[in-house]
C-alpha positions in Angstrom: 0.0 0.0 0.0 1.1 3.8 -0.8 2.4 5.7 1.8 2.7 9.5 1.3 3.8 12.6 3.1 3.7 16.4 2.4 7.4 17.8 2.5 8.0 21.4 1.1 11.1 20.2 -0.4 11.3 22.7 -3.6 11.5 25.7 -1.0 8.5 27.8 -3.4 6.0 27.3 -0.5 3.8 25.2 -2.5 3.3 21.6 -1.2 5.3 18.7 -2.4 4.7 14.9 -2.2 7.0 11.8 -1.3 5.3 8.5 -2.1 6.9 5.3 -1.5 5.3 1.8 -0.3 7.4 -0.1 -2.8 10.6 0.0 -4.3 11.2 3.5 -4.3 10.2 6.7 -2.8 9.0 9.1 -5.7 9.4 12.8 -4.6 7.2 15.5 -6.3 6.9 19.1 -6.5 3.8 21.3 -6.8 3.0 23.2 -9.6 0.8 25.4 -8.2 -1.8 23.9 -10.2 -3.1 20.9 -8.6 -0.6 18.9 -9.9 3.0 17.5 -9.0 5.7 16.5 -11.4 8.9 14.3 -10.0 11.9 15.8 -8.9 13.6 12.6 -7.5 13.3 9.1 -7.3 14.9 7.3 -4.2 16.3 3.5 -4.9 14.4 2.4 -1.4 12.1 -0.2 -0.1 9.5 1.6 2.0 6.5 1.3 4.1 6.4 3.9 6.5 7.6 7.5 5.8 8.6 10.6 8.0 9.5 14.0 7.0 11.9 15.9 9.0 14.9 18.4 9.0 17.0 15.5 10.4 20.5 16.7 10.0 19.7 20.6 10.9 20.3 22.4 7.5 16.6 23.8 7.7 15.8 21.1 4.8 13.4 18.5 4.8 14.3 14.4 5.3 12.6 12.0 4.3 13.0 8.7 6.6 11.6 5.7 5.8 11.0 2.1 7.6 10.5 -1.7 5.9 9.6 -2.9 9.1 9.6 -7.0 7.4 13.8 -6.2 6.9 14.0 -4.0 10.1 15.7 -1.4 8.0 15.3 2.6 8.4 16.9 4.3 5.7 17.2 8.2 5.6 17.6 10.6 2.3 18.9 13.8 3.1 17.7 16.5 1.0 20.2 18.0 -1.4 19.0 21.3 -3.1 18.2 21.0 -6.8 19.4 23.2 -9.4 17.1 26.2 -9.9 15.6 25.6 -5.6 15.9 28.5 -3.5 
């Protein structure tokens, strides 16, 4: 099953999206218009996600959990060209 959460990882105030609940965690920006387009895809199996400035650089984390392999695995953001 999907799980999602609302980062506001592209730093234009608009909501974004990370979606995993498979093999990877798709992360999405807002257009503005009630859409999302991808920014990243993350190579990792996930079932439960978290958003968070985990490291302290005023960016938001994304953590997730595959509780059947007892794995966390954390992405820390990296600003994209063209981000604020």
């Amino acid at each position: 099953m999907p799980r999602s959460a609302l980062p506001k990882v592209h730093g234009d105030g608009r909501l974004d999206l990370a979606v995993g609940g498979g093999p990877v965690i798709n992360v999405l920006v807002g257009t503005g218009a009630g859409a999302f387009s991808i920014l990243a895809t993350i190579p990792v199996q996930s079932r439960i996600l978290a958003v968070g400035d985990l490291n302290g650089d005023g960016r938001p984390d994304i953590a997730s959990v595959n509780p059947g392999a007892t794995v966390v695995s954390v992405a820390f953001a990296q600003r994209p060209a063209g981000c604020p």
